[in-house]
Each structure stands twice: as C-alpha cells, then as structure tokens.
N, C-alpha and C positions, 0 to 999 in steps of 0.2 A: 448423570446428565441425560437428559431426554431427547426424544429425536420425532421429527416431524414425521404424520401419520405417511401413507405413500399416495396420500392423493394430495398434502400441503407440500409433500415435495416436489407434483411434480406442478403444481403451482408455482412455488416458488423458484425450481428450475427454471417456468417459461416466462416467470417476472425477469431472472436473472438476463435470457437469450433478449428480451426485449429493452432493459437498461441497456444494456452492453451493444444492443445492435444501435439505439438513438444515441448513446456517449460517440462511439467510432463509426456512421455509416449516413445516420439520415441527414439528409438537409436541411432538416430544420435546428441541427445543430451543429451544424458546418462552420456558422462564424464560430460559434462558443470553441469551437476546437481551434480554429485561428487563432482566435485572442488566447487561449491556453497555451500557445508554442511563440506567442511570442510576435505572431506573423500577421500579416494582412491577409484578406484575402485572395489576393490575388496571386500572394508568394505561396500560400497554402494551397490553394488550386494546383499550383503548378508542380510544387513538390509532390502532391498527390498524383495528378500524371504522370509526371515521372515512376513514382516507385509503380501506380497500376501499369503502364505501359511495358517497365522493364521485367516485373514479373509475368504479365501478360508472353512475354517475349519467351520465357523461361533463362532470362538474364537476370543473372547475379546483381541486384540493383543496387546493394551497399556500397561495393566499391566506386561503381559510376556515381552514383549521386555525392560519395564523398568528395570524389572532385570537383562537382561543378557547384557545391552548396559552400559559401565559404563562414557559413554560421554552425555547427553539423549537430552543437545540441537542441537547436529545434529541429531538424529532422528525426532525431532518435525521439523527442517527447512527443511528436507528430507519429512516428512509428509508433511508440508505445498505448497511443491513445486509440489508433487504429487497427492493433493488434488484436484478437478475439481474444489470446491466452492469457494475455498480458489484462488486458482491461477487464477481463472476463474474471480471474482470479480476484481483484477488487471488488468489484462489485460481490461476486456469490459470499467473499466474505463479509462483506457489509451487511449484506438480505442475511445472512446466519449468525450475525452479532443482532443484528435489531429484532432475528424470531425468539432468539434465546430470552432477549429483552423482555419483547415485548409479541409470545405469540398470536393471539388471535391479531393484534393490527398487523402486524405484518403478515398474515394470510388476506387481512381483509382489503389492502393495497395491494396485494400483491393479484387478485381477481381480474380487475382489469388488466393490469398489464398483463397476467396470462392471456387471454380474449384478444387480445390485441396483438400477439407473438401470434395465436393460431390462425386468427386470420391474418396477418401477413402471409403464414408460413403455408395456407392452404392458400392464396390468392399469386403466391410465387409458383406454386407447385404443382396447383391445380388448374391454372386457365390455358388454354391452347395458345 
C-alpha cells in the first residue's frame, strides 16, 4: 500500500481540518446541520447554546440537557456532528479512501481547501 508524500499529507490533513471545521462550525452550514438532526433552526440554535454555554461553564452538559431535551437522539446526532473527533474521523477517512482511489484528484481538491484551513487558521491566530 502506498502512502501520501509528506507534503500530500499535510494537504490533505488541512483539506481534512477544513471539511470538518464547515460540517460542525461554520454558518454557512448551520441549517444543513439542522435539517441533519432533525430540527429547525431555531431548536438547533438553542440546543447549541446550551451545550456551548454549559461547557463554557465547565458544566457537565449531558446530563442537563438530557433533561430539558425531550427528543435526546437529535441532541447526540447534533453532538456528533459537532464533535471535531467524532466528525473528524469521517471525514480523514473519506479524503484517505478517495486518495487511495484516486490520488492526484484528491491532492488536486484537496489545494484549496488547504489555502483556505491556512487562512482561517492564520486570520484566527494572527490578527490582534
């Protein structure tokens, strides 16, 4: 089996942080994650508050929200989707069946989205 050179890996590492951060984080796919769990947005929102607030708090947010949710498998597919390790494992394996597949396209998709993880990740990191 073959393995990606150490500059397609780290390509395809910041395709991966980049999927993974638009699946669970950006806005621009916040309904898409509603409609995945099931929910509006508005019930998504809230559940999302919730779980950021209570771990913001460094409160235990499973059990409170198990009480006041009285649907709780869209909270755990809401968790899961929001989860880096969780969502993150999917995807890297996805991007490493499609290189085995098919490597040069998947380095060649995989360009931009690298470019676009570094500037995020320099524009979070680097602006005062």
């Amino acid at each position: 089996m073959s393995h990606p050179s150490g500059l397609e890996f780290i390509l395809l590492l910041l395709a991966c942080f980049r999927l993974v951060r638009l699946i669970g984080w950006d806005d621009l796919t916040r309904r898409a994650r509603a409609w995945a769990c099931g929910m509006g947005d508005a019930e998504y929102d809230r559940v999302a508050e919730l779980v950021d607030g209570y771990e913001a708090e460094g409160l235990d947010a499973w059990d409170r929200i198990e009480r006041e949710l009285p649907d709780q498998r869209r909270f755990y597919l809401a968790k899961l989707i929001h989860c880096p390790w969780c969502v993150g494992f999917w995807v890297s394996l996805a991007i490493w069946l499609c290189w085995l597949a098919w490597p040069a396209g998947t380095v060649g998709v995989s360009v931009p989205l690298a470019l676009s993880a570094g500037v995020g990740l320099i524009a979070k990191n680097g602006d005062p």
